[in-house]
Structures are given as C-alpha cells and as structure tokens.
One Martini backbone bead per residue (centre of mass of N, CA, C, O) as a GRO file, in nm:
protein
  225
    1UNK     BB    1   2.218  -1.578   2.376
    2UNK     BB    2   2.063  -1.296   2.376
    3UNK     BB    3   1.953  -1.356   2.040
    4UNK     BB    4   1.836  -1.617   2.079
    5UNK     BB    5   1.611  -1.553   2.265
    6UNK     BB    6   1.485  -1.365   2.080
    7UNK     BB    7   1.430  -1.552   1.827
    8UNK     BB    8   1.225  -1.699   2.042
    9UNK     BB    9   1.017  -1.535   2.088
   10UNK     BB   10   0.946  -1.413   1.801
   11UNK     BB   11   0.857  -1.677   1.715
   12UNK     BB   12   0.654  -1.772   1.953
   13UNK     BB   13   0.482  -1.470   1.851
   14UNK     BB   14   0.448  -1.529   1.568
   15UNK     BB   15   0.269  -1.819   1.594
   16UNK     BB   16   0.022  -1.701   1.797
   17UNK     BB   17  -0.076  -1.460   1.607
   18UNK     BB   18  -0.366  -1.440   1.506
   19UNK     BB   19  -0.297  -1.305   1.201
   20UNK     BB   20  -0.125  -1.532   1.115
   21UNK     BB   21  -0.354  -1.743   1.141
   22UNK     BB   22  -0.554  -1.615   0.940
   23UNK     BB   23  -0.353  -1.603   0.705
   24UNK     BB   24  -0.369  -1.920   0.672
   25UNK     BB   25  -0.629  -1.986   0.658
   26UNK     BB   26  -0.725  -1.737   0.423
   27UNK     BB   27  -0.448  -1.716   0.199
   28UNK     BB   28  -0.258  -1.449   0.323
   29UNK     BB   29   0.092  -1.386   0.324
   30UNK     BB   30   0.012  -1.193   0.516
   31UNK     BB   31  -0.096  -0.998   0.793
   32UNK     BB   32  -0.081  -0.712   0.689
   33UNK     BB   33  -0.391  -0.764   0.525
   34UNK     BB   34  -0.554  -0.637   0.805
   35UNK     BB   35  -0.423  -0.339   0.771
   36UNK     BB   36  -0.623  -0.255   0.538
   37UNK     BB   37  -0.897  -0.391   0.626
   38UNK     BB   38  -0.937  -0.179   0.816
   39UNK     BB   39  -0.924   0.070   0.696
   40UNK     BB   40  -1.101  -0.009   0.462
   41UNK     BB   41  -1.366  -0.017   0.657
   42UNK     BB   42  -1.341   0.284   0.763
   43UNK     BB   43  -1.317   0.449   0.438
   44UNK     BB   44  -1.371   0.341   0.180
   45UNK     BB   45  -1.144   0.257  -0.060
   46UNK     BB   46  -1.276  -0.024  -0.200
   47UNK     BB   47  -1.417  -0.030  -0.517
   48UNK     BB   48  -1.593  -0.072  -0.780
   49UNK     BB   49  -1.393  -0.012  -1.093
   50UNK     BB   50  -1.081   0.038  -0.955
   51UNK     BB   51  -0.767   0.176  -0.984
   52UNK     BB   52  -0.504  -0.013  -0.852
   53UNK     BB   53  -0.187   0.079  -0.675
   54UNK     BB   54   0.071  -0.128  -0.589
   55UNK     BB   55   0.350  -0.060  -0.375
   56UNK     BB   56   0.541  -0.269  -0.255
   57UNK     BB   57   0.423  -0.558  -0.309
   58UNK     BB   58   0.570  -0.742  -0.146
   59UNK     BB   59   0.435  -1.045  -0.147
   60UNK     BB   60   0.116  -0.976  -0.182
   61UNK     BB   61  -0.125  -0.914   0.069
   62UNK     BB   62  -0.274  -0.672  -0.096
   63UNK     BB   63  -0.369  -0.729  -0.339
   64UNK     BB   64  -0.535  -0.995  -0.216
   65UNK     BB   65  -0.733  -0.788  -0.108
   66UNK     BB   66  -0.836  -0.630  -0.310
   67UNK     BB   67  -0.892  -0.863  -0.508
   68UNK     BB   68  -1.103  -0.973  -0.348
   69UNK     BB   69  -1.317  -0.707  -0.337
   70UNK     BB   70  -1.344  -0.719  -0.644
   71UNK     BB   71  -1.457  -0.978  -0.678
   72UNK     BB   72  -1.734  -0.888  -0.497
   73UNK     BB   73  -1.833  -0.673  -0.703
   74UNK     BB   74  -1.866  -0.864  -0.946
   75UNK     BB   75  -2.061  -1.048  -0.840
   76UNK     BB   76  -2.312  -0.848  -0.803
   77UNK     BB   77  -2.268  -0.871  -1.076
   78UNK     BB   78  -2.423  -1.025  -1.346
   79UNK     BB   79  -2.248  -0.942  -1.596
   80UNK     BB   80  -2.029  -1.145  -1.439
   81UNK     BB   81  -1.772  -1.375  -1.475
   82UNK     BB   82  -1.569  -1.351  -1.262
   83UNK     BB   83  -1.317  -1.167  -1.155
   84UNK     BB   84  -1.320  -0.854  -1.163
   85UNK     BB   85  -1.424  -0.481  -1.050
   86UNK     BB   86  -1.117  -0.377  -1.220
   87UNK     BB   87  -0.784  -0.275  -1.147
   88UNK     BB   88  -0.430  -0.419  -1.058
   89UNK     BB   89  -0.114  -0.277  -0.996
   90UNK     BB   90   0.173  -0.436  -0.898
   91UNK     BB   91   0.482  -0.304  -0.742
   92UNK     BB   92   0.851  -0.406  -0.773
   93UNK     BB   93   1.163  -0.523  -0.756
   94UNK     BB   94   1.066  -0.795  -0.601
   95UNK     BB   95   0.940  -1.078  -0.676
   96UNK     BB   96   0.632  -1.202  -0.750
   97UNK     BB   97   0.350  -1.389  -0.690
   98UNK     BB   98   0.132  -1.441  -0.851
   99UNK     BB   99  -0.189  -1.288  -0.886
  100UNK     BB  100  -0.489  -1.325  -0.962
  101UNK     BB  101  -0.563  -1.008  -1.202
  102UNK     BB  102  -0.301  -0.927  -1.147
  103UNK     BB  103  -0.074  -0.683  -1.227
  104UNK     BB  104   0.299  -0.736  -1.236
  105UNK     BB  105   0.562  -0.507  -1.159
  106UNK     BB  106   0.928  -0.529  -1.257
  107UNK     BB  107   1.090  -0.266  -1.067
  108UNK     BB  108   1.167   0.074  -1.078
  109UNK     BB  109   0.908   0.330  -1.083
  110UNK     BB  110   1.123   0.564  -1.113
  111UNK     BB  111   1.143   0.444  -1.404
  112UNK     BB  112   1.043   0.528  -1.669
  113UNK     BB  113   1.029   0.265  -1.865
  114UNK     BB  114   0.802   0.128  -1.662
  115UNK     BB  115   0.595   0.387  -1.679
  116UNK     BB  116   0.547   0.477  -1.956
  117UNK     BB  117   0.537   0.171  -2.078
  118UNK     BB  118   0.351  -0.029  -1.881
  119UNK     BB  119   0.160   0.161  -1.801
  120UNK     BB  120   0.037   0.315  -2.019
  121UNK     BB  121  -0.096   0.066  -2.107
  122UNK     BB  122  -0.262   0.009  -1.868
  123UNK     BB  123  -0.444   0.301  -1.865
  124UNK     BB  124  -0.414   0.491  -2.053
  125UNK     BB  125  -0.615   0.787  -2.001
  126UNK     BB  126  -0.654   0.734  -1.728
  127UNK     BB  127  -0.682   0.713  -1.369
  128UNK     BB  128  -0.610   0.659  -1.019
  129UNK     BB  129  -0.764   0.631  -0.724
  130UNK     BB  130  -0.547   0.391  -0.585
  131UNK     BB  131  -0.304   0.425  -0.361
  132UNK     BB  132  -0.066   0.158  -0.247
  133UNK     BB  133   0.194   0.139   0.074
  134UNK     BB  134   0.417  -0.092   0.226
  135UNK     BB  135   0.685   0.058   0.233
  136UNK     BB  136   1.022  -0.051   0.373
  137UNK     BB  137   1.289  -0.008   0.503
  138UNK     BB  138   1.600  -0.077   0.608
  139UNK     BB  139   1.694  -0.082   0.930
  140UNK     BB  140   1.947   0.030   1.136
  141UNK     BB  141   1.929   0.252   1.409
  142UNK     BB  142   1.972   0.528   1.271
  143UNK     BB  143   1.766   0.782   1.302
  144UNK     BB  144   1.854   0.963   1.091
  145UNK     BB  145   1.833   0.767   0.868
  146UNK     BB  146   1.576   0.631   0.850
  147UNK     BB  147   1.398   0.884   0.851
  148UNK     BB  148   1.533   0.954   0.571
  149UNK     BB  149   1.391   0.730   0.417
  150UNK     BB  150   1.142   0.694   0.483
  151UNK     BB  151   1.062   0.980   0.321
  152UNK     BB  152   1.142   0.899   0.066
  153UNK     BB  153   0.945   0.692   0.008
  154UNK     BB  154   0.688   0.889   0.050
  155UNK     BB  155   0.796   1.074  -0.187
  156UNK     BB  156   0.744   0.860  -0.400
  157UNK     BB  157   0.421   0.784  -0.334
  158UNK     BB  158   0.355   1.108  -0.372
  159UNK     BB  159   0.445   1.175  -0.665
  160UNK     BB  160   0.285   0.953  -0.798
  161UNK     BB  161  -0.011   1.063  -0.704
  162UNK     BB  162   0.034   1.330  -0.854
  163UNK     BB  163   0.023   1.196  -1.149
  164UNK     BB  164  -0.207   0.937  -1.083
  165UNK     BB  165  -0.421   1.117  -0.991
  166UNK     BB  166  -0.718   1.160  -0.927
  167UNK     BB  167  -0.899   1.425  -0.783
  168UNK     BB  168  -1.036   1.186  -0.579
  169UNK     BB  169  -0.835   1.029  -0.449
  170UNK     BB  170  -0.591   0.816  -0.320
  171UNK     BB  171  -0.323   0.757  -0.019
  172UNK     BB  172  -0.138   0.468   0.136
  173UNK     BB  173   0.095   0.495   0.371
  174UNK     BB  174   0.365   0.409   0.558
  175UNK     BB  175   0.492   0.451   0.872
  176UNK     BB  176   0.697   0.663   1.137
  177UNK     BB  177   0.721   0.722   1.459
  178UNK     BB  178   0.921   1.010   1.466
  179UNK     BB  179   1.126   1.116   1.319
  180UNK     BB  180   0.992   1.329   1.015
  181UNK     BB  181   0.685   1.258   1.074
  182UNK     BB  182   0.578   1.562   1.032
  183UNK     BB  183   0.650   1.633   0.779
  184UNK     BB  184   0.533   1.419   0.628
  185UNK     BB  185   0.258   1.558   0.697
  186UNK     BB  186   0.263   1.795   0.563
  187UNK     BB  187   0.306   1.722   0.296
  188UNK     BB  188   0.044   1.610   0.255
  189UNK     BB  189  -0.100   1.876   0.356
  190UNK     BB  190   0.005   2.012   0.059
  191UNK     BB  191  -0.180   1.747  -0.153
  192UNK     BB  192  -0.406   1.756   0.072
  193UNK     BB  193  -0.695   1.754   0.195
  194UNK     BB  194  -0.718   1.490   0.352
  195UNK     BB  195  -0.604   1.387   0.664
  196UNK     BB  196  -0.501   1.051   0.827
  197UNK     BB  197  -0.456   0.875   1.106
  198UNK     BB  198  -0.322   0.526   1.122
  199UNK     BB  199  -0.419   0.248   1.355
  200UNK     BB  200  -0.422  -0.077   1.344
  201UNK     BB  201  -0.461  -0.361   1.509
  202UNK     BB  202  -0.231  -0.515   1.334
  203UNK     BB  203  -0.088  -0.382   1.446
  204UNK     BB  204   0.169  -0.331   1.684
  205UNK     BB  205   0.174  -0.158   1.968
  206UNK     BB  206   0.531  -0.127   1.977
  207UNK     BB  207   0.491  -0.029   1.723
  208UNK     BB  208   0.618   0.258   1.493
  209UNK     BB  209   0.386   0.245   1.339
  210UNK     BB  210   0.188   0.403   1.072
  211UNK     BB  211  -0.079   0.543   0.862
  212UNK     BB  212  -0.141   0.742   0.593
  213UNK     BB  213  -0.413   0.932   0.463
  214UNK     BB  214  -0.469   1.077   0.139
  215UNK     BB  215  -0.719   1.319   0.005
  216UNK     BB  216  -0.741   1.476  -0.237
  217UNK     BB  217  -0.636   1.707  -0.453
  218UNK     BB  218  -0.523   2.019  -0.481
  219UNK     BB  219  -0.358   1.925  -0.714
  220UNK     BB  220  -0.350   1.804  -1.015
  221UNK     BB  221  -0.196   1.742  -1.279
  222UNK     BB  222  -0.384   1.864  -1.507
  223UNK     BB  223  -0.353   2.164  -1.347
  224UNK     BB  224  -0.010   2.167  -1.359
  225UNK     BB  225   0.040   2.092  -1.672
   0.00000   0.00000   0.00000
C-alpha cells in the first residue's frame, strides 16, 4: 500500500514538475536538458564551431540541447544553410532516437573496437572541445556501492576526457553527493585546471545530484604521450 502511495505522489509529482512540462511543449525528450542549459549559460560552454561528445547519451536530450546551440550558430553564419556550426558525437550502451546533425554511436566507448574505429574516423586528427555525461548508475541504496559505482562512471569521463580533449576543452559530468564524492572532486582537480560544483534549478532540491565542471588541463595527452 506504502508503495502505492510512493508511486502515484511520484507521478503526480512527475506530471506537475514546470521543468516536465516544458520540455514536452519544447520538443525535449527529458527535463534533463534544462540542467544543461542553464549550467550552458552560466559558463558558456556550447560554442559555434566545437567538437562535442555526450557520453551515456539517451533517451537523448542533452545532445538535442547542444544540437539546438550549435543550430542557432548555424544560423548566424550567412554562408551555411540549415545543419549545424559544429560536429556532435553522442555515445550510449543503449539504443538511442535519431536526432538531426548528430552522430550516434551505439556501443561501450570503454571498448577500443569503438573508440579507435568509429570515433577516430570521426575526429581525424581533432580534438574534442567538450565532454558532456549524465550517466548515472542504478543506485542499490547501499551507500558504499553506489558510491563505488559513482566514482568509476566519473572516471571513465575522466579517462575519456584526458585522452580527447583539446588542452583548454572542458568536462561535465553528473555526480551525487555523499561518501566518495570528495575523492572525485581531487580527482578532477588533479587534470583540471579550473574545478566547479553546479546545481542547477532543474535538479531536484531533494537530490543529491549535482555536476562537477572541470576546464583546461593540466597534462594534455599530447604532452603525455
């Protein structure tokens, strides 16, 4: 009965939610894509022109926020008709919706297979300006797993991060405070030049999400390799 009860506070809650709403009337798959954006204007980080990579990408609407960006950059620009003013690569285990202008690829980026083969046909000899990931684990409720969990997404983010990014590019991945969540703060401050916690209004008050940013790098992969 007490489950009950959760699950229709839940929807009824779900069904309320401003952010919900908005993005069914603006053509967004998930409420998600407001906490981009606002983080997106607070540090300007979606630009005409950049390479960016959404890792555990679907349902997809962090990727059709950027892809919408980098549109209206398009725009701007006289000598370009409809497309995009940018390359968008979005990365996911599971399957995701088409959505315009971006490439996905379907598959565990974590897997040479993937990476060597399909990104680096996509790259060439680029580098990639900005990492974005909203991946989050499924969460068991037994604090020292999840925790664990977190963590290993984030470095898996990092990892990527070091290997692809330009030497002023940047990193945004989703995190959860609590146990662990210190830890990945040094990390990030140990390749990143510029560290910063956001919580966007789009996140729950209630949850312990919020997004670590982190900018230029310390260590390049050029000059490590």
């Amino acid at each position: 009965m007490a489950k009950n009860r959760f699950s229709h506070s839940w929807l009824n809650s779900h069904i309320n939610d401003p952010y919900v709403k908005m993005a069914q009337r603006e053509g967004y798959r998930a409420r998600a894509a407001y906490k981009l954006k606002e983080i997106d204007e607070q540090d300007k980080l979606i630009k005409p022109g950049q390479i960016i990579v959404d890792l555990g990408s679907t349902p997809g609407s962090w990727s059709q926020y950027a892809r919408n960006k980098l549109a209206q950059g398009a725009k701007r620009n006289a000598e370009r008709e409809g497309g995009i003013d940018g390359t968008i690569i979005a990365l996911d285990i599971l399957p995701m919706e088409p959505i315009a202008d971006v490439t996905f690829i379907q598959g565990d980026f974590r897997e040479d297979s993937v990476l060597v083969a399909q990104l680096a046909k996509i790259f060439g000899e680029r580098q990639v300006d900005l990492v974005i990931s909203d991946m989050a684990p499924n969460l068991s409720g037994i604090a020292s797993a999840d925790a664990a969990r977190i963590e290993h997404l984030c470095d898996l983010a990092l990892e990527f991060a070091q290997n692809h990014l330009k030497p002023d590019g940047a990193l945004l991945v989703k995190c959860f405070y609590g146990s662990g969540y210190s830890q990945i703060v040094e990390k990030f401050k140990h390749q990143f030049k510029v560290v910063a916690p956001r919580k966007p209004k789009a996140s729950h008050d209630k949850s312990s999400e919020t997004f670590i940013l982190g900018r230029r790098l310390k260590h390049p992969a050029a000059e490590t390799a």
